[in-house]
ChimeraX commands (.cxc) that place a marker at each C-alpha (Angstrom):
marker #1 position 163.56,67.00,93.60 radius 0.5
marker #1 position 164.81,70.08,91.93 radius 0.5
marker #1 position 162.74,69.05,88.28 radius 0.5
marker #1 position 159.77,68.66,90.86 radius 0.5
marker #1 position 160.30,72.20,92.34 radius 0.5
marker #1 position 160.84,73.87,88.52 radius 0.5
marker #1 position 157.53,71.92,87.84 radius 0.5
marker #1 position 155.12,73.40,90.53 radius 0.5
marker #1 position 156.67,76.78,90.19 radius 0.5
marker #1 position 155.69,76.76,86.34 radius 0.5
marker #1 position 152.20,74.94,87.28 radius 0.5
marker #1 position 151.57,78.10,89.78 radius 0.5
marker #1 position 153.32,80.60,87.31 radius 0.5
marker #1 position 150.15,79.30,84.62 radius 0.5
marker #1 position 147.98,80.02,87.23 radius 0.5
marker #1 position 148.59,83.24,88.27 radius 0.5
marker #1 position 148.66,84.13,84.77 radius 0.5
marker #1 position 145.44,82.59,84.21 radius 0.5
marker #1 position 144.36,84.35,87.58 radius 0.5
marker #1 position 145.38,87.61,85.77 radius 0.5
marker #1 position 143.29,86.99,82.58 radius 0.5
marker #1 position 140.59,86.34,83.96 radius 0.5
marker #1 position 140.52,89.40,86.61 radius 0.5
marker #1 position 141.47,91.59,83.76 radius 0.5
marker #1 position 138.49,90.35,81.63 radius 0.5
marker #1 position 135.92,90.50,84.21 radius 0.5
marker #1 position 137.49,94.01,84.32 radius 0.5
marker #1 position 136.94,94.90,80.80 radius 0.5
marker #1 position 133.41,93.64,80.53 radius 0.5
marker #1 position 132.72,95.49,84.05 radius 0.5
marker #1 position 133.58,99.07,82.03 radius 0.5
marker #1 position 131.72,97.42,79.29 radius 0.5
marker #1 position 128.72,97.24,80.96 radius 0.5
marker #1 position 128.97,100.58,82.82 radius 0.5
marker #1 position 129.25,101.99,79.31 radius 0.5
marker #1 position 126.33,100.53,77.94 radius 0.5
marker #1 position 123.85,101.19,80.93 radius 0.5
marker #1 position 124.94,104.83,81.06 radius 0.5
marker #1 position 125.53,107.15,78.35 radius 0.5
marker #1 position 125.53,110.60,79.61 radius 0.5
marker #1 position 125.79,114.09,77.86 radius 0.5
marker #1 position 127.18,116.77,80.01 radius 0.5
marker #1 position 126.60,119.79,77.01 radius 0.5
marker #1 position 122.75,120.97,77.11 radius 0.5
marker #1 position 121.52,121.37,73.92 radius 0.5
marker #1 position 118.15,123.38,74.60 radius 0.5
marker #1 position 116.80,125.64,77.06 radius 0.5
marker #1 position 113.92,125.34,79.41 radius 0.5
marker #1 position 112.35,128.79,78.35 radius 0.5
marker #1 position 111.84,127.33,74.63 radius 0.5
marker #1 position 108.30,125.55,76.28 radius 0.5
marker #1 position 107.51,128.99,76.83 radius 0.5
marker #1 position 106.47,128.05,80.78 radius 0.5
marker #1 position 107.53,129.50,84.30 radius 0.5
marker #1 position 110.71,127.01,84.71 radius 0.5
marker #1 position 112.98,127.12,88.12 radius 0.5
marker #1 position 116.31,125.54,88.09 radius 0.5
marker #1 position 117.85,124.42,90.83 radius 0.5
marker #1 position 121.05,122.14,91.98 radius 0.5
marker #1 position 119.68,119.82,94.56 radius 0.5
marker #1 position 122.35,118.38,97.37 radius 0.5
marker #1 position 122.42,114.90,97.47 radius 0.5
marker #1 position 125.62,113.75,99.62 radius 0.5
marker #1 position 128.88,114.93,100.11 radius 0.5
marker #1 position 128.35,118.43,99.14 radius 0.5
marker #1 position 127.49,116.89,95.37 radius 0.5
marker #1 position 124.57,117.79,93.64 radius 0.5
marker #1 position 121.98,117.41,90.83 radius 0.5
marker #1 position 120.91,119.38,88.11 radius 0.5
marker #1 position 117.15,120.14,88.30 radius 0.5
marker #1 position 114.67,121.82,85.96 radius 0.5
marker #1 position 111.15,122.70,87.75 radius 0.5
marker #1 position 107.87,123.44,85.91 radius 0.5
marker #1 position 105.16,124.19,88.16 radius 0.5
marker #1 position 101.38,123.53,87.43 radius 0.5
marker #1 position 99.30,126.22,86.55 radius 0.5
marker #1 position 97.46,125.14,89.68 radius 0.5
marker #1 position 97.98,124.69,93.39 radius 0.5
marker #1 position 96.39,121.52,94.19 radius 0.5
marker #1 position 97.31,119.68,90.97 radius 0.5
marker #1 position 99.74,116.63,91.09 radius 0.5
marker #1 position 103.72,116.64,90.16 radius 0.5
marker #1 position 105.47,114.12,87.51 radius 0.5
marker #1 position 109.01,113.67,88.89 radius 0.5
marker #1 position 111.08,112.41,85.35 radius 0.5
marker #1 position 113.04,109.70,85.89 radius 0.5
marker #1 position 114.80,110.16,82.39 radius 0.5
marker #1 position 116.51,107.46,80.22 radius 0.5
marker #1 position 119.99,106.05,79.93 radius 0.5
marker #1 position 121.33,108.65,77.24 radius 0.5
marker #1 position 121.59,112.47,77.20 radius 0.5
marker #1 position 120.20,114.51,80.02 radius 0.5
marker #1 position 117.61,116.53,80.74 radius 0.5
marker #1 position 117.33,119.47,77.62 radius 0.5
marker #1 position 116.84,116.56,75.36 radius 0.5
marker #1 position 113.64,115.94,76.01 radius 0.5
marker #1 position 111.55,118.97,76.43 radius 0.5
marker #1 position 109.00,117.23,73.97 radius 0.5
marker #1 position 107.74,114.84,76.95 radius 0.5
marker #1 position 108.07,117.72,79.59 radius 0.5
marker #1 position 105.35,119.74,77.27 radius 0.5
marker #1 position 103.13,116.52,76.90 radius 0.5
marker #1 position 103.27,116.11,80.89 radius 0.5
marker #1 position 102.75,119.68,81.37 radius 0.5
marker #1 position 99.57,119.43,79.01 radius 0.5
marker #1 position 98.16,117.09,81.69 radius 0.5
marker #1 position 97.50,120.25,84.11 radius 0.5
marker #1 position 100.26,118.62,86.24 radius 0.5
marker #1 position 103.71,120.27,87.06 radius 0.5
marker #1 position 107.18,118.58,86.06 radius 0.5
marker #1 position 110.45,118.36,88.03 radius 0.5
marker #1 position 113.28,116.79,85.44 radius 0.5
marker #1 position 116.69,116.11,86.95 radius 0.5
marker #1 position 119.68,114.90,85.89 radius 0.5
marker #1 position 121.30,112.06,87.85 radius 0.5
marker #1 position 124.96,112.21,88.83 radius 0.5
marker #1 position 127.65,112.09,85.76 radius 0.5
marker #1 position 124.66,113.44,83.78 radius 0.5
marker #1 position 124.23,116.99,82.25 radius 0.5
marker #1 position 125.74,119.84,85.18 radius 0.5
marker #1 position 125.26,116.85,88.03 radius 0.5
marker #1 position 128.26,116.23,89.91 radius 0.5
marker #1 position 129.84,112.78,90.47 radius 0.5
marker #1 position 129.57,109.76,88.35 radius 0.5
marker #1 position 126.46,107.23,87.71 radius 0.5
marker #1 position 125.90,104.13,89.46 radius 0.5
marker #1 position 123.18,101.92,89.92 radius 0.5
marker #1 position 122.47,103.00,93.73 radius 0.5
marker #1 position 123.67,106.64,93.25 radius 0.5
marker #1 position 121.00,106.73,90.47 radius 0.5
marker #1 position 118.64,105.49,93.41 radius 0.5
marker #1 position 119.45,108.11,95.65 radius 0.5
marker #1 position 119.45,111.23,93.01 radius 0.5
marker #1 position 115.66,110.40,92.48 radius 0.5
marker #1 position 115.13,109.95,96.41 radius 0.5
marker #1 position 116.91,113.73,96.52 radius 0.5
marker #1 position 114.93,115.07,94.09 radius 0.5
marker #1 position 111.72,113.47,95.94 radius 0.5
marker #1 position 112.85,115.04,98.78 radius 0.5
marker #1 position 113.03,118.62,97.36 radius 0.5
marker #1 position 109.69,118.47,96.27 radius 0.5
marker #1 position 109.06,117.29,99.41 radius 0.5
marker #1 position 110.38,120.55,100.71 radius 0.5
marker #1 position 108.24,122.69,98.17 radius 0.5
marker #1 position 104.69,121.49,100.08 radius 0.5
marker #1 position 104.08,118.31,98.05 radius 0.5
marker #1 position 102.61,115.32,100.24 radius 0.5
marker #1 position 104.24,111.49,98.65 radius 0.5
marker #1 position 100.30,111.09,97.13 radius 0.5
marker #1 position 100.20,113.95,95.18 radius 0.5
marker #1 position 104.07,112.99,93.40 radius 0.5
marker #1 position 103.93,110.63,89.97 radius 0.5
marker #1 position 107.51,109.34,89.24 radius 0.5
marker #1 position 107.42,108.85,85.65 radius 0.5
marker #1 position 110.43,106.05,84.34 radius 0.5
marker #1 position 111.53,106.39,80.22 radius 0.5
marker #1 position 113.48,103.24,79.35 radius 0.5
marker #1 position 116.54,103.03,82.83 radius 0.5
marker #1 position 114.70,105.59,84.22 radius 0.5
marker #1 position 112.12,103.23,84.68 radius 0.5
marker #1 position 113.99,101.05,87.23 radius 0.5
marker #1 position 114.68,104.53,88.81 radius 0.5
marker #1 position 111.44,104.99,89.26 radius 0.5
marker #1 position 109.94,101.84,90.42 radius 0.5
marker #1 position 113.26,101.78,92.94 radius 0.5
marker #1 position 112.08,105.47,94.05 radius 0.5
marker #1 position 108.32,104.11,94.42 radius 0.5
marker #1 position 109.70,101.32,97.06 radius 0.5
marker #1 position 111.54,103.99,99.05 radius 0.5
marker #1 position 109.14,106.86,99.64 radius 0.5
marker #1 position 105.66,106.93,98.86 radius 0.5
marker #1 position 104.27,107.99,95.71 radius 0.5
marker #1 position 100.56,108.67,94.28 radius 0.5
marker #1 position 101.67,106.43,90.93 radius 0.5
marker #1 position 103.92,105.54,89.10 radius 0.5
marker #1 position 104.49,105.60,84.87 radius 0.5
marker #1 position 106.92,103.48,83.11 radius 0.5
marker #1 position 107.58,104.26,79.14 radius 0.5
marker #1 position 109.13,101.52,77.33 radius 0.5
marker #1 position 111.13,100.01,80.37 radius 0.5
marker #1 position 112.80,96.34,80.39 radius 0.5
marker #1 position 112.01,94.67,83.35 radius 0.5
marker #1 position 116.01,94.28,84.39 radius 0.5
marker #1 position 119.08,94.88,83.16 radius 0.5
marker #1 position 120.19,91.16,82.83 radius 0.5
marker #1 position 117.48,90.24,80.62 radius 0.5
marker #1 position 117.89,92.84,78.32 radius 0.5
marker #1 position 121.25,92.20,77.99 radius 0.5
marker #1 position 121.11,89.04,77.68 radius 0.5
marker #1 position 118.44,89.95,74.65 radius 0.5
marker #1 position 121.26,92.52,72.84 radius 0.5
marker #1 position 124.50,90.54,74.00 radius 0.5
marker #1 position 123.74,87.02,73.59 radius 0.5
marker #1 position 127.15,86.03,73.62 radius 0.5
marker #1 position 128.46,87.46,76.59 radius 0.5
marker #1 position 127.75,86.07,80.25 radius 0.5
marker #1 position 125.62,88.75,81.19 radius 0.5
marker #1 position 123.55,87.17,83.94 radius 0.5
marker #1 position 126.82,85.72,85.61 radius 0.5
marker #1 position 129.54,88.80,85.56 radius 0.5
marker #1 position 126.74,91.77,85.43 radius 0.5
marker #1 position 126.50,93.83,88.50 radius 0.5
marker #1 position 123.90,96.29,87.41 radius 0.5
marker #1 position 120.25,95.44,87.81 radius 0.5
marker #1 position 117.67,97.78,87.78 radius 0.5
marker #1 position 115.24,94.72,88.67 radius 0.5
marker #1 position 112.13,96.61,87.68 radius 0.5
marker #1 position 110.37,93.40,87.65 radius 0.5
marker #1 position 110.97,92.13,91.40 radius 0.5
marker #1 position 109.95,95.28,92.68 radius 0.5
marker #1 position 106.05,95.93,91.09 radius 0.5
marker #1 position 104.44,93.10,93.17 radius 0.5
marker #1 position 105.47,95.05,96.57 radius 0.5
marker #1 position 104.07,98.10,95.13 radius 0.5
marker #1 position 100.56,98.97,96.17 radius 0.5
marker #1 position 100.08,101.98,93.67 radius 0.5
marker #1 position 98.35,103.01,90.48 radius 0.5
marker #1 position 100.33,102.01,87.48 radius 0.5
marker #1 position 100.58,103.11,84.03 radius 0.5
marker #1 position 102.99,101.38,81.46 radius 0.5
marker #1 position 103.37,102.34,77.90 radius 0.5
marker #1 position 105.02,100.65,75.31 radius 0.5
marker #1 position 105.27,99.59,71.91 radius 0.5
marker #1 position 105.40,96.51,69.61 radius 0.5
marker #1 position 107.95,98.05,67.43 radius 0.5
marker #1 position 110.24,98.82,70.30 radius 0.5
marker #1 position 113.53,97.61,68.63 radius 0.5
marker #1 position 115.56,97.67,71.61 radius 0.5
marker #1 position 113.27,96.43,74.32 radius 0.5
marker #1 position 111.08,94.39,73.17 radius 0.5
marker #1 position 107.02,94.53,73.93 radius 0.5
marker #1 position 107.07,91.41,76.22 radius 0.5
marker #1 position 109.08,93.30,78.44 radius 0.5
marker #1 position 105.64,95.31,79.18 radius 0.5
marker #1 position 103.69,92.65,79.31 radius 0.5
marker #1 position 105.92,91.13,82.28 radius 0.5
marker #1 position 105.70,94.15,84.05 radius 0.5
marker #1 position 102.31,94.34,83.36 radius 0.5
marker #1 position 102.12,90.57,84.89 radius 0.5
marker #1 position 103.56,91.12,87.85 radius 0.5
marker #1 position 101.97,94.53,88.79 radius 0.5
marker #1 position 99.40,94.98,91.68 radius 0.5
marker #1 position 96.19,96.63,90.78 radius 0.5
marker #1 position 95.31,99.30,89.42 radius 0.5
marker #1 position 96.86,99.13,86.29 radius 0.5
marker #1 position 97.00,100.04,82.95 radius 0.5
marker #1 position 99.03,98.16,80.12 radius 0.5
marker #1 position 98.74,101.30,76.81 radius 0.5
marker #1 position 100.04,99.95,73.92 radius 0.5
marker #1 position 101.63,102.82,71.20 radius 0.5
marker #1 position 103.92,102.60,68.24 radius 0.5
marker #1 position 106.92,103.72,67.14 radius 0.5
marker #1 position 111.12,102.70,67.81 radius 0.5
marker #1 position 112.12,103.40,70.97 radius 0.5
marker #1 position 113.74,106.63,70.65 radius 0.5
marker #1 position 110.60,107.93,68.22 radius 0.5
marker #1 position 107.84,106.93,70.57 radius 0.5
marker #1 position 106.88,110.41,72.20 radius 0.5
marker #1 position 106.89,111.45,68.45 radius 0.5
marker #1 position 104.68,109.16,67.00 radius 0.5
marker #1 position 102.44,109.02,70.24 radius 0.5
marker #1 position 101.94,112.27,71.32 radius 0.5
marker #1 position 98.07,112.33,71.44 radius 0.5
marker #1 position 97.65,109.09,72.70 radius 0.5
marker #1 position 100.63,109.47,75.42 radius 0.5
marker #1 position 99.29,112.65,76.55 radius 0.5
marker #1 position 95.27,110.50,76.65 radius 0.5
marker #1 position 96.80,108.01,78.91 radius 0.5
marker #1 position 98.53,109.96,81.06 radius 0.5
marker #1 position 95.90,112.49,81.69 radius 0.5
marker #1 position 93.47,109.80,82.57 radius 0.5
marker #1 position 95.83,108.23,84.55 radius 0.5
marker #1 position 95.97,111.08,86.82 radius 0.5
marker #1 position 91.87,111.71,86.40 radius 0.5
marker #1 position 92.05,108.04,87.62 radius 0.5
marker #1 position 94.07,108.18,90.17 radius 0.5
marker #1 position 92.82,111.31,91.52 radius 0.5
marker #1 position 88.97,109.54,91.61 radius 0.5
marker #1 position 87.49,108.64,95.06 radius 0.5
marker link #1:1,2 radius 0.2
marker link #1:2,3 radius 0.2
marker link #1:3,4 radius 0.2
marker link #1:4,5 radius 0.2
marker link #1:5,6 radius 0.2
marker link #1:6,7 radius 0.2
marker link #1:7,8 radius 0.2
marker link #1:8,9 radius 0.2
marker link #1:9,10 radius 0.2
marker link #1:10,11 radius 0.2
marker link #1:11,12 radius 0.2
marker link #1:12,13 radius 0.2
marker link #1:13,14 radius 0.2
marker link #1:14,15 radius 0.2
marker link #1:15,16 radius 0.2
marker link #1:16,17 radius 0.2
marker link #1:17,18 radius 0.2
marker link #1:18,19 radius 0.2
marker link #1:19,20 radius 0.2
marker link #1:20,21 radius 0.2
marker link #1:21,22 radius 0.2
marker link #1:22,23 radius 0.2
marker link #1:23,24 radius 0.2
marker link #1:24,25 radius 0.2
marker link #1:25,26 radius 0.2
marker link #1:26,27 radius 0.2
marker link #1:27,28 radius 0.2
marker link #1:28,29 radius 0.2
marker link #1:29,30 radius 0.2
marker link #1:30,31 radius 0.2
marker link #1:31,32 radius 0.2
marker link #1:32,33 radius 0.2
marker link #1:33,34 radius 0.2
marker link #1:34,35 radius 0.2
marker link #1:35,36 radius 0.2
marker link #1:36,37 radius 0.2
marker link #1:37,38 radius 0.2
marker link #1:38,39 radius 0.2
marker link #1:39,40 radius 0.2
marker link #1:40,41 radius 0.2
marker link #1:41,42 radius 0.2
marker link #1:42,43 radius 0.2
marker link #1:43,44 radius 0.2
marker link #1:44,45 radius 0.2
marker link #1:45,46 radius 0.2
marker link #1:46,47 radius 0.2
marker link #1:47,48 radius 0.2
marker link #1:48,49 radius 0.2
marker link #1:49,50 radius 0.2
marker link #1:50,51 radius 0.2
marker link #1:51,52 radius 0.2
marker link #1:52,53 radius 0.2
marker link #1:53,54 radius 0.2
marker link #1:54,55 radius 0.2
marker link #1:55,56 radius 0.2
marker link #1:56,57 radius 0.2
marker link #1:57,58 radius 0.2
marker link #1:58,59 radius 0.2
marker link #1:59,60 radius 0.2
marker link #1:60,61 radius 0.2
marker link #1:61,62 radius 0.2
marker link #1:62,63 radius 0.2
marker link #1:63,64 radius 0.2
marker link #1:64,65 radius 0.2
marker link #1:65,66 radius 0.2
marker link #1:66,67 radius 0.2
marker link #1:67,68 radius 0.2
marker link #1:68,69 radius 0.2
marker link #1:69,70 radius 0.2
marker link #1:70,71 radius 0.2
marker link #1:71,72 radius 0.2
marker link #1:72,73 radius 0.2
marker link #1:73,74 radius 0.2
marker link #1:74,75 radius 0.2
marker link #1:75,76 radius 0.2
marker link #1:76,77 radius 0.2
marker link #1:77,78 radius 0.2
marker link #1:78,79 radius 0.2
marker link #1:79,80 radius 0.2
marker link #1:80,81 radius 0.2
marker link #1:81,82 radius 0.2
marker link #1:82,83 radius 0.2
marker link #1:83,84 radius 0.2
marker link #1:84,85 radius 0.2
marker link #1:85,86 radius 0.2
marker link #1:86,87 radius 0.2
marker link #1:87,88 radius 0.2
marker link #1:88,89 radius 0.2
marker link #1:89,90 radius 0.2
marker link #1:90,91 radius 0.2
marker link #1:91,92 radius 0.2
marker link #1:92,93 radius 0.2
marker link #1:93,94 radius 0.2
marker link #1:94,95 radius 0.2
marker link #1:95,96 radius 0.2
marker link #1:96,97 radius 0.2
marker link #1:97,98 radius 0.2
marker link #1:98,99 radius 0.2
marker link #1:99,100 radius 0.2
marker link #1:100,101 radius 0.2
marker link #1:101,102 radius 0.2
marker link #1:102,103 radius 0.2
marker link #1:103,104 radius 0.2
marker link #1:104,105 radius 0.2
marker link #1:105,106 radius 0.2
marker link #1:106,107 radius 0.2
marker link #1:107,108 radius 0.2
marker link #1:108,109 radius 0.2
marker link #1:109,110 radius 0.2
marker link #1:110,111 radius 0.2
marker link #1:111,112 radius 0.2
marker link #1:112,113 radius 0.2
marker link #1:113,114 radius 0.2
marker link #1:114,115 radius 0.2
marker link #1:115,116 radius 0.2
marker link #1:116,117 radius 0.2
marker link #1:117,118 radius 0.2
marker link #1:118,119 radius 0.2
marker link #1:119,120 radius 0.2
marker link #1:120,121 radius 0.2
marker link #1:121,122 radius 0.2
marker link #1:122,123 radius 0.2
marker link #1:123,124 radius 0.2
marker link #1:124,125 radius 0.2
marker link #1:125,126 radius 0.2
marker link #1:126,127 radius 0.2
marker link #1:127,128 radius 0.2
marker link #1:128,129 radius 0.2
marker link #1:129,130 radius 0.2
marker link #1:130,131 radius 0.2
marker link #1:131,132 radius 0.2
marker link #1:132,133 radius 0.2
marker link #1:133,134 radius 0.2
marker link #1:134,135 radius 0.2
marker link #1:135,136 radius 0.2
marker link #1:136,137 radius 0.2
marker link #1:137,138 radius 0.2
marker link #1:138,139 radius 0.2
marker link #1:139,140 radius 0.2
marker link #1:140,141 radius 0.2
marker link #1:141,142 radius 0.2
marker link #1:142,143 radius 0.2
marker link #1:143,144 radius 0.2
marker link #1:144,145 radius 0.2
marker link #1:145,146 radius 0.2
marker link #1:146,147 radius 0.2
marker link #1:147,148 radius 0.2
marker link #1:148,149 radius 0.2
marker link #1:149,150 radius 0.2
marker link #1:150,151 radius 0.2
marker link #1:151,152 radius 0.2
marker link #1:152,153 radius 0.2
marker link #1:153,154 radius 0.2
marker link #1:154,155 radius 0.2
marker link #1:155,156 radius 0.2
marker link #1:156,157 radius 0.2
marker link #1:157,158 radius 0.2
marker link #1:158,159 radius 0.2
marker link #1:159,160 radius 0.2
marker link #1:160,161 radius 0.2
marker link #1:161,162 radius 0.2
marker link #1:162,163 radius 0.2
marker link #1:163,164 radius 0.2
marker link #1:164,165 radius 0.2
marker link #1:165,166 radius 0.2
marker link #1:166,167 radius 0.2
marker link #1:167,168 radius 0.2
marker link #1:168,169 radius 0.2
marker link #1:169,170 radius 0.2
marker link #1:170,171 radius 0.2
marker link #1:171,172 radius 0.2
marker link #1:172,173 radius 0.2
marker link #1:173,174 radius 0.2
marker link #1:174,175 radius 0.2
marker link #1:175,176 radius 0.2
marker link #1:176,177 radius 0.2
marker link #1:177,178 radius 0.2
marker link #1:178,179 radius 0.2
marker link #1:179,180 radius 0.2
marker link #1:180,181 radius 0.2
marker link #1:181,182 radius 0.2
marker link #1:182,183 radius 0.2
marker link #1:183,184 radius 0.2
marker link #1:184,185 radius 0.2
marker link #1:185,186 radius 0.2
marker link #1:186,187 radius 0.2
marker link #1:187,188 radius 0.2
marker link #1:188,189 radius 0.2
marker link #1:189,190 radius 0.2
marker link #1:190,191 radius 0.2
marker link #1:191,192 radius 0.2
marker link #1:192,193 radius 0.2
marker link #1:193,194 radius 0.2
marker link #1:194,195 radius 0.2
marker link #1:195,196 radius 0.2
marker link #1:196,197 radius 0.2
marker link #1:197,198 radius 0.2
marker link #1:198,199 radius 0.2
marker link #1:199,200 radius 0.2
marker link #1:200,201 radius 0.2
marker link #1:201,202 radius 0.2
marker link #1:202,203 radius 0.2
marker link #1:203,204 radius 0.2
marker link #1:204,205 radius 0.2
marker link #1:205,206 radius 0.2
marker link #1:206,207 radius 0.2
marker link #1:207,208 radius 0.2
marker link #1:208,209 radius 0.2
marker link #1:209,210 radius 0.2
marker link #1:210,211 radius 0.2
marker link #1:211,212 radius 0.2
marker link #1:212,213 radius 0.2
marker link #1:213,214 radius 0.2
marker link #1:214,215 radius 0.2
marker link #1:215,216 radius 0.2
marker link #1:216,217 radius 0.2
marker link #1:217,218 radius 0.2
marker link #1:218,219 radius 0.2
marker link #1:219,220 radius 0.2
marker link #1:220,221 radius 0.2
marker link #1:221,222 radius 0.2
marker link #1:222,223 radius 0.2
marker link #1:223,224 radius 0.2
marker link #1:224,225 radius 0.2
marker link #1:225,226 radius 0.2
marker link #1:226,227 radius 0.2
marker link #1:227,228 radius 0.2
marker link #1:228,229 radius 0.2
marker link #1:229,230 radius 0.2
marker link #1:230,231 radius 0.2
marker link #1:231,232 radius 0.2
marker link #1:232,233 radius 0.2
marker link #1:233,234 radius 0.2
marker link #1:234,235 radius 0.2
marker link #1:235,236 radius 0.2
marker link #1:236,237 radius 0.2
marker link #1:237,238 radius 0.2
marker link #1:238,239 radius 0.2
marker link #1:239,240 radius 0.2
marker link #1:240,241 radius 0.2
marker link #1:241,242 radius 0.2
marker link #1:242,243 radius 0.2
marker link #1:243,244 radius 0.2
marker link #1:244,245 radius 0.2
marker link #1:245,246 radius 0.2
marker link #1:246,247 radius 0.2
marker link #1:247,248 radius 0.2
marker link #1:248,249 radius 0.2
marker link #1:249,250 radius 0.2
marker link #1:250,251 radius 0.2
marker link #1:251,252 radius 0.2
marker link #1:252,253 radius 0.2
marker link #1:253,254 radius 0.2
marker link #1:254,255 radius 0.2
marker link #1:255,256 radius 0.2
marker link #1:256,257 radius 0.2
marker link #1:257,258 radius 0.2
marker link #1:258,259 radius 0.2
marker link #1:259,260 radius 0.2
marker link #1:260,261 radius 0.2
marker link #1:261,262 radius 0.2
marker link #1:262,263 radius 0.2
marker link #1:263,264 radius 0.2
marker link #1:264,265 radius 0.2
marker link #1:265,266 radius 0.2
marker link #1:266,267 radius 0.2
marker link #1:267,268 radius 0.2
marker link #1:268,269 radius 0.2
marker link #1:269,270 radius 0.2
marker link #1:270,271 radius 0.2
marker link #1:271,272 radius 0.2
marker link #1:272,273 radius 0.2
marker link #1:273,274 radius 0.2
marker link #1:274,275 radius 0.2
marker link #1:275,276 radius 0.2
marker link #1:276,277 radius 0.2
marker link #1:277,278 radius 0.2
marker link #1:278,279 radius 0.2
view
């Protein structure tokens, strides 16, 4: 009796131990993941004034007394349209004053934030805190006179499931999505091969599931040299968007594509918004 007692006491030692492992793991690829999705840079390496355009910033409350860092670029005029950035997974928002000149060149005004964890935003990033940073900088533009129609949220790579997240919660005249995968579990599964992504990963940014209950202009740009998300990732979005919509295709890596693009970026865009803006 006593040799059967030692026994299951060892048997349920193994298995607590076991138990352990495997929570710890799951633990370890959890940070994993967070660290791979989000990549932020809280030092800003340029200034707003170096476009050489009126430029408001602003820290935008989003809950419990938190806020966002914002830059604002109005339109030269009244009555044209807004591009709320939805930027990408790395950085923050002074590293990529190149776009906010391209968008600006479109007659249409710019608000770039920073989500939380990112830049001088409070807190720490998360897939549904993400959600809610664009919803609060929606809402202050809101507050500045702009009507849903006359807002384009405009997703770069994450931002892009930011964006199309943003587009299902408030109502937007378009949206724009620049080299965006259509979730985070398949392009993880693309990069990490090895690793159970589409079992353990909590982070989704389902980009794909949420264009066929859209019922607004889309843009998406994208390239066949895109080394990190690859070009059929477009072409599923593409697939599974509502008309109208517009598949562009440009060149370039993925973190050279504004660069190599500009002219043709700054085309598509502009006559998305022409487009959109038709009767």
């Amino acid at each position: 009796m006593r040799e059967l007692k030692l026994k299951r006491k060892r048997i349920w030692m193994r298995l607590a131990a076991a138990g352990l492992c495997a929570l710890a793991l799951i633990g370890m690829l959890r940070r994993f993941e967070h660290s791979q999705v989000y990549q932020p840079s809280a030092a800003l390496e340029a200034a707003p004034g170096a476009l050489g355009r009126p430029c408001e910033e602003v820290f935008i409350t989003v809950e419990n007394g938190q806020r966002i860092h914002a830059w604002y670029f109005p339109a030269e005029s009244n009555s044209a349209p807004v591009i709320l950035v939805c930027h990408g997974n790395g950085g923050n928002i002074s590293h990529r004053l190149d776009l906010y000149a391209v968008l600006l060149e479109t007659g249409a005004g710019v608000l770039a934030f920073d989500y939380r964890g990112y830049g001088r935003s409070d807190g720490k990033p998360g897939e549904e805190g993400t959600y809610r940073d664009g919803q609060a900088a929606y809402r202050w533009l809101a507050g500045k006179g702009f009507d849903g129609s006359r807002i384009i949220a405009y997703g770069e790579s994450l931002g892009g499931g930011v964006a199309s997240e943003l587009a299902l919660r408030e109502k937007l005249g378009g949206l724009i999505l620049q080299s965006t995968f259509t979730s985070v579990p398949d392009i993880g599964a693309e990069v990490f091969p090895w690793l159970p992504v589409r079992w353990l990963g909590t982070i989704k940014y389902d980009t794909r599931s949420k264009l066929p209950r859209l019922r607004i202009p889309v843009l998406i740009l994208h390239s066949r040299q895109d080394e990190l998300i690859k070009f059929h990732h477009a072409e599923e979005n593409f697939a599974a968007a509502n008309r109208p919509k517009v598949l562009c295709e440009i060149s370039g890596g993925h973190n050279d594509a504004l660069w190599a693009n500009r002219p043709a970026i700054l085309r598509a865009v502009k006559e998305f918004l022409q487009t959109r803006a038709s009767p």
